[in-house]
C-alpha positions in Angstrom: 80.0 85.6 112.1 80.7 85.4 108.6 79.9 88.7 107.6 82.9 90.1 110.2 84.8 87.9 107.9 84.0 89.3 105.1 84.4 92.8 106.8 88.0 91.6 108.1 89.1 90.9 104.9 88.1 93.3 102.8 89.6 96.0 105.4 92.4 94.0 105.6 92.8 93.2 101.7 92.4 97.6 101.7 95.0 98.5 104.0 97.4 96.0 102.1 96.4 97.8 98.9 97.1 101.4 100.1 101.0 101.1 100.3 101.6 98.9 97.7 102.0 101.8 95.2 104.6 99.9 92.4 103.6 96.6 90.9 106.4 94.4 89.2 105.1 91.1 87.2 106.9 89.8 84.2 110.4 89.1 85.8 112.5 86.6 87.1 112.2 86.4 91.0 111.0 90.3 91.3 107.3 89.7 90.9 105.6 91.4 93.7 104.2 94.5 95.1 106.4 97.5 96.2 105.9 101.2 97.9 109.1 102.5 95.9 110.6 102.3 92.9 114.1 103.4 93.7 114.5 103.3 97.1 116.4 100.1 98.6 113.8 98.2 99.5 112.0 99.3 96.3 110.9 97.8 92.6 114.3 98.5 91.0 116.4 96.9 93.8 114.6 93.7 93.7 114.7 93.5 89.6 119.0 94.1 90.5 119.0 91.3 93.0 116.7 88.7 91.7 119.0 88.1 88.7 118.9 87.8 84.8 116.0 89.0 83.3 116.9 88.4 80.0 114.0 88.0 77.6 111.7 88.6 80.0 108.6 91.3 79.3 108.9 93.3 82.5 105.9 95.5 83.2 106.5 98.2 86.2 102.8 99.7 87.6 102.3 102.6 89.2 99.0 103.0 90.4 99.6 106.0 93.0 101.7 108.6 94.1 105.4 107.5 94.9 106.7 111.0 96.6 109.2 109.4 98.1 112.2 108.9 95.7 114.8 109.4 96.5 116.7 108.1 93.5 119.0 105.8 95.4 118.8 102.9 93.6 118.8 102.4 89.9 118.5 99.2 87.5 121.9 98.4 86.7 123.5 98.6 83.5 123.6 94.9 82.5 119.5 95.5 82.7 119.2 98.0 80.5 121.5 96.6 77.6 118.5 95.0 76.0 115.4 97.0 77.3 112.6 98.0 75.0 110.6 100.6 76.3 106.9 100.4 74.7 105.1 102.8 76.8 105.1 105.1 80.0 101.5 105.8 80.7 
């Protein structure tokens, strides 16, 4: 029994991981796992929404292929006004 447990959740924990393509930790209320940066439902959207994020170190992972962009959504203005871009890797 405790071994289809096991199975369960590491399938499980696996078919979570394969759409979760965007990772956003760092921010204020944004923090989270996402399949697109800039669609509406994406990465971007949720920094917009959640708030202020001033002073915050926002780090934005991409750890597969997003081919779905559309663009829609950007971070707005009053986000970028004091962004410092370290590294795109």
């Amino acid at each position: 029994m405790r071994k289809i447990y096991v199975l369960l959740f590491t399938a499980l924990a696996f078919a979570t991981g394969i759409n979760a393509q965007v990772t956003v930790s760092g921010s204020t209320g944004a923090n989270g796992t996402y399949t697109t940066l800039t669609q509406p439902a994406g990465a971007f959207a949720a920094i917009n929404v959640a708030g202020s994020q001033a002073g915050n170190n926002i780090l934005i992972t991409v750890t597969a292929d997003v081919a779905v962009e559309d663009g829609s959504v950007s971070i707005g203005q009053s986000r970028l006004d004091n962004i410092n871009h370290k590294s795109f890797r």
